[in-house]
PyMOL Python script that loads the backbone (N, CA, C, O; Angstrom):
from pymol import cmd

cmd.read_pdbstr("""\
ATOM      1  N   UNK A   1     -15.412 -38.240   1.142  1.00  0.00           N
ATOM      2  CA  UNK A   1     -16.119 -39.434   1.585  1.00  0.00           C
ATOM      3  C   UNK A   1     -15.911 -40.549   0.560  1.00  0.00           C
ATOM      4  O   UNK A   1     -16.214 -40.345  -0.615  1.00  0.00           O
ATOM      5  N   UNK A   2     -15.396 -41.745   0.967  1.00  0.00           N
ATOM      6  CA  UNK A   2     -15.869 -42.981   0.145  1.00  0.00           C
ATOM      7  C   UNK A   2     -16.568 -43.494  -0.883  1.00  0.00           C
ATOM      8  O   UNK A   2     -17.624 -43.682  -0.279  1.00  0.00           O
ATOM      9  N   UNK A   3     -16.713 -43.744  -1.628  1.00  0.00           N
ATOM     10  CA  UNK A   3     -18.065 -44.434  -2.732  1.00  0.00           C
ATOM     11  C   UNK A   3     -17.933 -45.813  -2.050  1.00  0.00           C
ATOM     12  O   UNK A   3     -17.433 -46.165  -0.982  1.00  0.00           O
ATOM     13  N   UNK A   4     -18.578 -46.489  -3.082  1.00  0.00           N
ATOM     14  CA  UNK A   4     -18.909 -48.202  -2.844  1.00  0.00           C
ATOM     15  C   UNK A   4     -17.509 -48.829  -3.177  1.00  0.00           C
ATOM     16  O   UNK A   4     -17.373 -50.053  -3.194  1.00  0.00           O
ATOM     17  N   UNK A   5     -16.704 -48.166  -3.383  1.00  0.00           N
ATOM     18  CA  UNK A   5     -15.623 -48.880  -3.746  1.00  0.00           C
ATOM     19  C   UNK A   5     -14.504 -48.754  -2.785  1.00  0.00           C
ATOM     20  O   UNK A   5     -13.449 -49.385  -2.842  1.00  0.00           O
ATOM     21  N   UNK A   6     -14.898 -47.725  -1.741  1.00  0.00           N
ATOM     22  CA  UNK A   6     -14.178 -48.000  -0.602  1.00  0.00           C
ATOM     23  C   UNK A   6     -12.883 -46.692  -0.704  1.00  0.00           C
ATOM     24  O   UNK A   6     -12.246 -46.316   0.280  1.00  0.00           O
ATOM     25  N   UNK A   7     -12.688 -46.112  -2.199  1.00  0.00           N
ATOM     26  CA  UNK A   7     -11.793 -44.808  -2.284  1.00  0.00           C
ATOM     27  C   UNK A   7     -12.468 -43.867  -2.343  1.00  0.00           C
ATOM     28  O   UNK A   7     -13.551 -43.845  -2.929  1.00  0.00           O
ATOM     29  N   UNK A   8     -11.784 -42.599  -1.551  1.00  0.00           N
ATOM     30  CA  UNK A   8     -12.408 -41.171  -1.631  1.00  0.00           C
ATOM     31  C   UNK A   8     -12.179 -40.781  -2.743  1.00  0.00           C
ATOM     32  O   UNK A   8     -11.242 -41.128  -3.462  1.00  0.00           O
ATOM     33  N   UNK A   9     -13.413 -39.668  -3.084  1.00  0.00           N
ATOM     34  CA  UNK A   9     -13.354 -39.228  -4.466  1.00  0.00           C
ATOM     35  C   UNK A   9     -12.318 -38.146  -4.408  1.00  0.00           C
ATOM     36  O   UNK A   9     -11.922 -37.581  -5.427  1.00  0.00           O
ATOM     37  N   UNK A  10     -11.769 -37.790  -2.893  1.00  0.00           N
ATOM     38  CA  UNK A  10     -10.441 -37.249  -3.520  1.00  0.00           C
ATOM     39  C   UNK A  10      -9.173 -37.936  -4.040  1.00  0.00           C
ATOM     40  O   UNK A  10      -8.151 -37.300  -4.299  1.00  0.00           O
ATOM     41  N   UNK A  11      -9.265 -39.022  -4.156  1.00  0.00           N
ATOM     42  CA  UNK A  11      -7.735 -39.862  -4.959  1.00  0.00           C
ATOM     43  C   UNK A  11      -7.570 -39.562  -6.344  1.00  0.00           C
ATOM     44  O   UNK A  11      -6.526 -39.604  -6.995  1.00  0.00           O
ATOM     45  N   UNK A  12      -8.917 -39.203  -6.785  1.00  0.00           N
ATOM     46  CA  UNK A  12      -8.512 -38.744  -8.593  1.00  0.00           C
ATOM     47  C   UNK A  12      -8.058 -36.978  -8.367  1.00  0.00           C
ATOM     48  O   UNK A  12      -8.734 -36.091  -7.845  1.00  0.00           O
ATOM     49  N   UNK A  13      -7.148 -36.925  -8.765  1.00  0.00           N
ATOM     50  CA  UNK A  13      -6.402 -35.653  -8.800  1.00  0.00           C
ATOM     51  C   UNK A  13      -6.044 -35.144 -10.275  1.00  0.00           C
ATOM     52  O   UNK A  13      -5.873 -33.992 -10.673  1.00  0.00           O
ATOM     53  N   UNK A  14      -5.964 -36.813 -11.212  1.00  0.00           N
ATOM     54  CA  UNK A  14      -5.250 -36.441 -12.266  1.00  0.00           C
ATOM     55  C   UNK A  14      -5.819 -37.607 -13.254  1.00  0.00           C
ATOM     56  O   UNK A  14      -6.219 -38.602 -12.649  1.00  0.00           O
ATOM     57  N   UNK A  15      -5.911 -37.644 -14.534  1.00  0.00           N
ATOM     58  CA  UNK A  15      -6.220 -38.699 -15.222  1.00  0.00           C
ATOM     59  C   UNK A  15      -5.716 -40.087 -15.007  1.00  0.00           C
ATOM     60  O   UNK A  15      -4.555 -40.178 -14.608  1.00  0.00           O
ATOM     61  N   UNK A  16      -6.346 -41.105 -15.191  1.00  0.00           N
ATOM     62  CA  UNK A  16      -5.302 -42.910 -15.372  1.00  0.00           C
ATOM     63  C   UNK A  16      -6.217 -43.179 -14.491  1.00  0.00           C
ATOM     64  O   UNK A  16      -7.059 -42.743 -13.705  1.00  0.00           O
ATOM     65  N   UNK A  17      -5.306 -44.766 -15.301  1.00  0.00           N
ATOM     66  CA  UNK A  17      -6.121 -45.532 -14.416  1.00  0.00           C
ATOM     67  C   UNK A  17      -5.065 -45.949 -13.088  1.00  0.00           C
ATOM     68  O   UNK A  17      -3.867 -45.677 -13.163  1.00  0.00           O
ATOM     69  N   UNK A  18      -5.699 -46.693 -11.772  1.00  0.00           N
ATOM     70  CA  UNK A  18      -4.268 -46.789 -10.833  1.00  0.00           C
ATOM     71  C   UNK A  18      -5.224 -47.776  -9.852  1.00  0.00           C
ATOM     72  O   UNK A  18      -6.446 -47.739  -9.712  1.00  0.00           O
ATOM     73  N   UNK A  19      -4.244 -48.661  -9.228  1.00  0.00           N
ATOM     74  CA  UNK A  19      -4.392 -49.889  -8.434  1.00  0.00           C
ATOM     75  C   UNK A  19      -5.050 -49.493  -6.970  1.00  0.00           C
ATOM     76  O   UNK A  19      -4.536 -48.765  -6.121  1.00  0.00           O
ATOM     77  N   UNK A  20      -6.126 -50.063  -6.912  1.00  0.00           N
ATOM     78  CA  UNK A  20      -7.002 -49.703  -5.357  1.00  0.00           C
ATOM     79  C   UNK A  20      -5.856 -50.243  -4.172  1.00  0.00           C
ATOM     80  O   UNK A  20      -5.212 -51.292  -4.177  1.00  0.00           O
ATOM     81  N   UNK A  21      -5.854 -49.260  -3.284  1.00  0.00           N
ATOM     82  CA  UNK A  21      -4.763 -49.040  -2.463  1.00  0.00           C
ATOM     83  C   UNK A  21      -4.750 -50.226  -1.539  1.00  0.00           C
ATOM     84  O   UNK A  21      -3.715 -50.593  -0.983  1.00  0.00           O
ATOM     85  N   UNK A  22      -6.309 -51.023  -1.328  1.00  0.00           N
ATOM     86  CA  UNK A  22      -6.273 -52.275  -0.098  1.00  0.00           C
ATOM     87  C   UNK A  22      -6.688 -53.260  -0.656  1.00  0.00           C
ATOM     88  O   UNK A  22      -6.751 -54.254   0.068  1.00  0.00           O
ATOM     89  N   UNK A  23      -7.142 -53.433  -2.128  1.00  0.00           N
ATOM     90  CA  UNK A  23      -7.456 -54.878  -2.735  1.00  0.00           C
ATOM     91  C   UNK A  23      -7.030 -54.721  -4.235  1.00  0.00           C
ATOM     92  O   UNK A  23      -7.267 -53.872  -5.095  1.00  0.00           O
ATOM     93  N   UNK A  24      -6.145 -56.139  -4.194  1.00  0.00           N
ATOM     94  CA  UNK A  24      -5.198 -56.101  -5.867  1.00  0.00           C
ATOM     95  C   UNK A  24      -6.604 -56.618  -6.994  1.00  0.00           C
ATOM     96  O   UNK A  24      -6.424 -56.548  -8.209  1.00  0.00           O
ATOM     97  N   UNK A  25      -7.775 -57.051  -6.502  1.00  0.00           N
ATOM     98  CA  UNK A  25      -8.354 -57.482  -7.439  1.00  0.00           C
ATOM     99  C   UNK A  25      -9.181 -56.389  -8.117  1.00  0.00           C
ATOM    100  O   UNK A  25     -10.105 -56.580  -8.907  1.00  0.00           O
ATOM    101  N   UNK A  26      -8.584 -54.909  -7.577  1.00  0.00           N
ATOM    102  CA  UNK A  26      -9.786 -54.270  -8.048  1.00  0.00           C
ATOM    103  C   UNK A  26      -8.528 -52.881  -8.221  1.00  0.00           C
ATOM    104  O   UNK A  26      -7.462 -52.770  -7.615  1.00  0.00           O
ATOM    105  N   UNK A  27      -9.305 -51.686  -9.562  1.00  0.00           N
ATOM    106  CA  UNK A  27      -8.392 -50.764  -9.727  1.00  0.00           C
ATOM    107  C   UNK A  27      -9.522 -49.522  -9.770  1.00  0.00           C
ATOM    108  O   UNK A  27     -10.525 -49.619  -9.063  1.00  0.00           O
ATOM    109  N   UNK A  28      -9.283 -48.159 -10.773  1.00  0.00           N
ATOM    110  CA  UNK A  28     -10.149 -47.459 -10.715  1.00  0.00           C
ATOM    111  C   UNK A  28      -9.439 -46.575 -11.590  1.00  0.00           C
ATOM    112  O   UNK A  28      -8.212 -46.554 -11.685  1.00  0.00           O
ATOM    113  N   UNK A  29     -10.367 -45.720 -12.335  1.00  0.00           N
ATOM    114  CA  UNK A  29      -9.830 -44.987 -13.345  1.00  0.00           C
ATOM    115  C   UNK A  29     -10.340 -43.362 -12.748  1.00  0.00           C
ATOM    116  O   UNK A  29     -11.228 -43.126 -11.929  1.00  0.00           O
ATOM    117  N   UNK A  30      -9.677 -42.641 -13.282  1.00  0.00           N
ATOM    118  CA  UNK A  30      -9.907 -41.128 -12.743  1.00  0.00           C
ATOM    119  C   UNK A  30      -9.989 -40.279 -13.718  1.00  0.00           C
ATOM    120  O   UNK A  30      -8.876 -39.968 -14.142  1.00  0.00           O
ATOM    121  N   UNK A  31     -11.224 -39.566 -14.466  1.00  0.00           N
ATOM    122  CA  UNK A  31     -11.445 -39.048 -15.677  1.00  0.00           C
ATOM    123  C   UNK A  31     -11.790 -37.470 -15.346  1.00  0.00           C
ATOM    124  O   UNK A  31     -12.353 -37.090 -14.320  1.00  0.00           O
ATOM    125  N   UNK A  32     -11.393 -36.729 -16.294  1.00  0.00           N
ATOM    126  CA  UNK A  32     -11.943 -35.294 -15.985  1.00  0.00           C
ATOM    127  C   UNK A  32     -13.820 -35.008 -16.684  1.00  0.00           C
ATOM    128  O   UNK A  32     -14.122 -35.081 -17.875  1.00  0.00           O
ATOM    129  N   UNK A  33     -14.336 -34.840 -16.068  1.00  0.00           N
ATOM    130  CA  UNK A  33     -15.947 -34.470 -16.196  1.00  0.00           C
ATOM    131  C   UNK A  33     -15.870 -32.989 -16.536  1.00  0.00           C
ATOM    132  O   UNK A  33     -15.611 -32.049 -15.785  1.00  0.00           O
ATOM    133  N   UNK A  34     -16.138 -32.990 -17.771  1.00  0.00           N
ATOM    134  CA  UNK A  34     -16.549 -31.557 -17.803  1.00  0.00           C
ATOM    135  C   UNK A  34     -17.945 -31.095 -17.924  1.00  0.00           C
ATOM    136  O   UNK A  34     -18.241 -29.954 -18.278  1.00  0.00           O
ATOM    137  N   UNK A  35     -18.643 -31.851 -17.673  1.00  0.00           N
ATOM    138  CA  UNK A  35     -20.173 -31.698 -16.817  1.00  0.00           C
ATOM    139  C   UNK A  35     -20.375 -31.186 -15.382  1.00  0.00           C
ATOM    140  O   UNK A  35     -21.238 -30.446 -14.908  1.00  0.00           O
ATOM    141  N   UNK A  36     -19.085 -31.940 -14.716  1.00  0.00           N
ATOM    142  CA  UNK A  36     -19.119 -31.378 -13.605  1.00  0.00           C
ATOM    143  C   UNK A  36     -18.173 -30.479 -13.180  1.00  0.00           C
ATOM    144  O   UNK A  36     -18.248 -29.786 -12.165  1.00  0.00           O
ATOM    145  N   UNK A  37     -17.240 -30.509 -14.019  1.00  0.00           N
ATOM    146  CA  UNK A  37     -16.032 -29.832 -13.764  1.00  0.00           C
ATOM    147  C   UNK A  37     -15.154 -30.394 -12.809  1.00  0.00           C
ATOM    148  O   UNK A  37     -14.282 -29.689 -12.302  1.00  0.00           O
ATOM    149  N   UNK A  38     -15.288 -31.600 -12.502  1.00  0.00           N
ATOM    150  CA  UNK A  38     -14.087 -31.968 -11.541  1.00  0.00           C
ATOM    151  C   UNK A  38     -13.787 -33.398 -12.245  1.00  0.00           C
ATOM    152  O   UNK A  38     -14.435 -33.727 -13.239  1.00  0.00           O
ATOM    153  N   UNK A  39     -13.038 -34.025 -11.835  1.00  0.00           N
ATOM    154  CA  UNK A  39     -12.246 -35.668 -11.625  1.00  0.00           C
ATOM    155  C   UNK A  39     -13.057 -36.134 -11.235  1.00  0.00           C
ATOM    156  O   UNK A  39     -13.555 -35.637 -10.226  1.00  0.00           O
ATOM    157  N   UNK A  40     -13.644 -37.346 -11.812  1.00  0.00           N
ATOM    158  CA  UNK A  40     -14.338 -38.645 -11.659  1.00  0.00           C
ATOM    159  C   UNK A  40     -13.783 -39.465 -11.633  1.00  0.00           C
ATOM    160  O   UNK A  40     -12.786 -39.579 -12.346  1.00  0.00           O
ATOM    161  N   UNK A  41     -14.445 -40.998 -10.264  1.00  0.00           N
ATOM    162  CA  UNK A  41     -13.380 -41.526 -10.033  1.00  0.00           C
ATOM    163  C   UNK A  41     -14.993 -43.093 -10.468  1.00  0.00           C
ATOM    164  O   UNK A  41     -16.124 -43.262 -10.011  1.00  0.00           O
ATOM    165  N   UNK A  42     -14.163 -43.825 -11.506  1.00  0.00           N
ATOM    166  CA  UNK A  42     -14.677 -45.138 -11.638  1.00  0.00           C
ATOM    167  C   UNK A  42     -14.267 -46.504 -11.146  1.00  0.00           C
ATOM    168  O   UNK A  42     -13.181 -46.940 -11.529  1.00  0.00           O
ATOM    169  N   UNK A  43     -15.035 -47.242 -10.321  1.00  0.00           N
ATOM    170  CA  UNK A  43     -14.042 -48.142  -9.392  1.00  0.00           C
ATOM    171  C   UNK A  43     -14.604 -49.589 -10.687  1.00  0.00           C
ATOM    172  O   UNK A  43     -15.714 -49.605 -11.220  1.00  0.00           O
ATOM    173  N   UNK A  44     -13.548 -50.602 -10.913  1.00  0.00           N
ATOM    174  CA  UNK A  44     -13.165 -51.121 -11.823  1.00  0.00           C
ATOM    175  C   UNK A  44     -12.950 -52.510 -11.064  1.00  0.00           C
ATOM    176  O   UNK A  44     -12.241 -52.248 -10.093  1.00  0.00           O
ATOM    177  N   UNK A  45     -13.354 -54.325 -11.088  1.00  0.00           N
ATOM    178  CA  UNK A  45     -13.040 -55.111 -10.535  1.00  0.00           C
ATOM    179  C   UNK A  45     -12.362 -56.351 -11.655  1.00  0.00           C
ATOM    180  O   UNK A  45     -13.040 -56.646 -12.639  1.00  0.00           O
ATOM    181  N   UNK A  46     -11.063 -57.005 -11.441  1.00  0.00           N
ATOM    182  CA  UNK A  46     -10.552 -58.128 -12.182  1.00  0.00           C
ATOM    183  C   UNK A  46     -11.365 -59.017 -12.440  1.00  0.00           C
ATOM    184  O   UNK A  46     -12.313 -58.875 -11.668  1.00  0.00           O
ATOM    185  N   UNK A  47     -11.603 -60.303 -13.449  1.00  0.00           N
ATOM    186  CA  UNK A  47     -12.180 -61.196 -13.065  1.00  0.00           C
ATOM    187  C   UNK A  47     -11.797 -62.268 -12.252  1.00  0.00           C
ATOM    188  O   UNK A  47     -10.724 -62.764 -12.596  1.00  0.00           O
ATOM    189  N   UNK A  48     -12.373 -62.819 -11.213  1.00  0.00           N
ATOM    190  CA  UNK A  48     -11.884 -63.828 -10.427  1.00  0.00           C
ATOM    191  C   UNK A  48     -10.470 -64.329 -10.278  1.00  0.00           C
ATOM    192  O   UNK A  48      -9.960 -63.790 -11.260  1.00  0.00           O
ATOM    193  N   UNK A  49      -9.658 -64.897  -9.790  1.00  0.00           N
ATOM    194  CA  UNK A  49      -7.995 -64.740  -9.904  1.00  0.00           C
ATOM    195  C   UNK A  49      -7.361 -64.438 -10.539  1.00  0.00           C
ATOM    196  O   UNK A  49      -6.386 -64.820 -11.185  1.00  0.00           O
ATOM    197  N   UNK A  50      -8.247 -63.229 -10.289  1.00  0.00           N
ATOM    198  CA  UNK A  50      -6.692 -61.881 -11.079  1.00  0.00           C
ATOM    199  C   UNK A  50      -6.464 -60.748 -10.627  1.00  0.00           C
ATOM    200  O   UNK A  50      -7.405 -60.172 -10.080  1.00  0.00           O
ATOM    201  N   UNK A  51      -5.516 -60.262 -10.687  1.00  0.00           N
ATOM    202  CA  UNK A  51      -5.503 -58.946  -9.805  1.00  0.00           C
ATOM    203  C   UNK A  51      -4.815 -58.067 -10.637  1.00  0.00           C
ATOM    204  O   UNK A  51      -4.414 -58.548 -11.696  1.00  0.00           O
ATOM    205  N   UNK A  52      -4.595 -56.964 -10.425  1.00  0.00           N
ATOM    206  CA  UNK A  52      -4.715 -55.722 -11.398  1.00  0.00           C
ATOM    207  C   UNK A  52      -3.103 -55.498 -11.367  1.00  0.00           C
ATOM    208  O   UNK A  52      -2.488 -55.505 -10.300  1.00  0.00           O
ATOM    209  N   UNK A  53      -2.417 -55.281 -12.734  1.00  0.00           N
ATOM    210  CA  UNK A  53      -1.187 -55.324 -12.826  1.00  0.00           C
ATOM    211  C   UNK A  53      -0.875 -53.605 -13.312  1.00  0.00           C
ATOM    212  O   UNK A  53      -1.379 -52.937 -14.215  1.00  0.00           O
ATOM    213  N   UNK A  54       0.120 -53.282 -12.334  1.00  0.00           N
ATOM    214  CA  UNK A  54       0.032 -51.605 -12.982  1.00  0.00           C
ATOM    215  C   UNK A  54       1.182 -51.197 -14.268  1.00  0.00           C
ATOM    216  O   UNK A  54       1.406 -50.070 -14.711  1.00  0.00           O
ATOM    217  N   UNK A  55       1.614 -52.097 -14.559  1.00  0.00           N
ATOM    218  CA  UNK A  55       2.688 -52.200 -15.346  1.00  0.00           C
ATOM    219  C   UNK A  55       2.107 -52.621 -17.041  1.00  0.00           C
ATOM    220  O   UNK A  55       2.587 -52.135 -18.065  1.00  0.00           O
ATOM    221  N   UNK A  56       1.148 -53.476 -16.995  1.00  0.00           N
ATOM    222  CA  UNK A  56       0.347 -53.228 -17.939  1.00  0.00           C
ATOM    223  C   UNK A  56      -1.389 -52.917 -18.225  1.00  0.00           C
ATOM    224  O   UNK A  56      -2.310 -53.302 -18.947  1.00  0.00           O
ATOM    225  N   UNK A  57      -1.084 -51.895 -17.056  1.00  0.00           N
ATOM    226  CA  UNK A  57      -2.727 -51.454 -16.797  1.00  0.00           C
ATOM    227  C   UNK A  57      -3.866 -52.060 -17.135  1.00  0.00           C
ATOM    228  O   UNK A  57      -4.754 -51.482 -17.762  1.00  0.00           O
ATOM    229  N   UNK A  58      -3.950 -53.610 -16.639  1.00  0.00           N
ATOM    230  CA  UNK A  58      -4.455 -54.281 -16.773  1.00  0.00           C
ATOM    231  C   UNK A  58      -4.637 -55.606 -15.494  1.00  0.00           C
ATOM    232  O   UNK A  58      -3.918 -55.542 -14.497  1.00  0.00           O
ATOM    233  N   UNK A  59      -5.724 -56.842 -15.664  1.00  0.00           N
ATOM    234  CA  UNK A  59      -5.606 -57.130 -14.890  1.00  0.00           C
ATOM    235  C   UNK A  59      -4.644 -58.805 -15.480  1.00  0.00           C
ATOM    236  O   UNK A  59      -4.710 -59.150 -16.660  1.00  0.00           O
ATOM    237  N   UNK A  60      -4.140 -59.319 -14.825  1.00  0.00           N
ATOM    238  CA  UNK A  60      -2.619 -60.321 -14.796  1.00  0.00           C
ATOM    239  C   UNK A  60      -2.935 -61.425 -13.890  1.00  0.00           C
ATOM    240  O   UNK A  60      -3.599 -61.246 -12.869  1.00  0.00           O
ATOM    241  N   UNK A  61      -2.467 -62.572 -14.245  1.00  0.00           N
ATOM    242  CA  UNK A  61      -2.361 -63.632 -12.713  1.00  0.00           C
ATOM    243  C   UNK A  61      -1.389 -63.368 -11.711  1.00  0.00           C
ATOM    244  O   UNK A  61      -0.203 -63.111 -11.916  1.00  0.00           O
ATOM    245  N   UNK A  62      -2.065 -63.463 -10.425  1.00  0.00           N
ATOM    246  CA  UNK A  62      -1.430 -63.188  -9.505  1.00  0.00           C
ATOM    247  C   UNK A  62      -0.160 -63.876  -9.193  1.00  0.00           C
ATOM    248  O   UNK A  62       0.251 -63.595  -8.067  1.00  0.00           O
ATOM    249  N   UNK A  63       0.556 -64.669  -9.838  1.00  0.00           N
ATOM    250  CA  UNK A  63       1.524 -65.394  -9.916  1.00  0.00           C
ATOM    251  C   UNK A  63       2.992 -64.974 -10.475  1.00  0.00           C
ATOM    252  O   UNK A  63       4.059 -65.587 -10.446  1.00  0.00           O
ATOM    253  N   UNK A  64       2.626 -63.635 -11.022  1.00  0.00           N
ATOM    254  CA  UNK A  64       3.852 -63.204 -12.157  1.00  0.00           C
ATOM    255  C   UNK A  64       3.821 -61.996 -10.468  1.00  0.00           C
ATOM    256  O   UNK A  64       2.920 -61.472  -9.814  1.00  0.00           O
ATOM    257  N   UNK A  65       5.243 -62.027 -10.384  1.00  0.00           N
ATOM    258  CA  UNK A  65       5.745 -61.234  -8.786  1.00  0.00           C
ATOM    259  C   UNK A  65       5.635 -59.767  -8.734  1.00  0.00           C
ATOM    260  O   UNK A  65       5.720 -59.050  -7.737  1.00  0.00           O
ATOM    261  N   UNK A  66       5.361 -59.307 -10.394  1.00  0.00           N
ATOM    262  CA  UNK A  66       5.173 -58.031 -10.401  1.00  0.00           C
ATOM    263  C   UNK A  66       4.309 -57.336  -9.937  1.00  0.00           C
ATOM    264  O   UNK A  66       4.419 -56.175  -9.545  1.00  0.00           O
ATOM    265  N   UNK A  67       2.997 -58.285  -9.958  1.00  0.00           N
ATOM    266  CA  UNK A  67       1.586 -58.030  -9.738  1.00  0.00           C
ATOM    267  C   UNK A  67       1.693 -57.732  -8.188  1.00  0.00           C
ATOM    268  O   UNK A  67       2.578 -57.952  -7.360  1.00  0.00           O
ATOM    269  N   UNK A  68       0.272 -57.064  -8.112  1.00  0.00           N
ATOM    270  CA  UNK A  68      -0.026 -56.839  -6.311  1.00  0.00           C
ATOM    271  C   UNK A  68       0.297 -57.755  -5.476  1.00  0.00           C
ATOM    272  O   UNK A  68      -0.297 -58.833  -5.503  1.00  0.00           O
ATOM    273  N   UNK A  69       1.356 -57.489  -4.521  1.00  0.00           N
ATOM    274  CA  UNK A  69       1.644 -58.286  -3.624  1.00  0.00           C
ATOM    275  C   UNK A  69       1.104 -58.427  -2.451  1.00  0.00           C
ATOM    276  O   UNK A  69       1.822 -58.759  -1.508  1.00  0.00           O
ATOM    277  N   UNK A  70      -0.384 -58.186  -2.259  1.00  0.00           N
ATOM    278  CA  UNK A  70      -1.049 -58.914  -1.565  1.00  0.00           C
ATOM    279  C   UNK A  70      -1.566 -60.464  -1.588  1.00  0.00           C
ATOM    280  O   UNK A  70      -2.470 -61.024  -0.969  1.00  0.00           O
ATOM    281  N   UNK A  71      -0.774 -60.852  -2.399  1.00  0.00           N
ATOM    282  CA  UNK A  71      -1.328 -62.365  -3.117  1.00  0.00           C
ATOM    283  C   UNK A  71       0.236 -63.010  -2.766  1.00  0.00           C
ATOM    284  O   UNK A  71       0.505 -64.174  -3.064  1.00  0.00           O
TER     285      UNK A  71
END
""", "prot")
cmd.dss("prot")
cmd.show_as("cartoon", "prot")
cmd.util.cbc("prot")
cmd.orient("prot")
């Protein structure tokens, strides 16, 4: 099922962080819990025109072509 961020908590499979699959302004990191014993998934938002660059795991202006090309 979904969180508030719109990804299932099955997308964390594996550590990192990685680019939300339907909006570039937002990413999410996937950590191992050993409280719970599984992958935790933290949903993560750019500030205002910027969108999340996976090349330097970070977020970038949407202007450099590398970035999410939903923009």
């Amino acid at each position: 099922m979904p969180d508030k961020s719109g990804i299932p908590e099955s997308a964390c499979t594996r550590p990192g962080i990685f680019q939300h699959p339907n909006d570039c302004n937002k990413y999410y990191e996937c950590y191992w819990d050993k409280h719970i014993n599984k992958f935790t998934l933290h949903p993560f938002e750019c500030p205002v025109k910027l969108a999340f660059d996976s090349r330097i795991i970070g977020c970038a202006s949407p202007n450099d072509p590398t970035v999410c090309v939903q923009y």
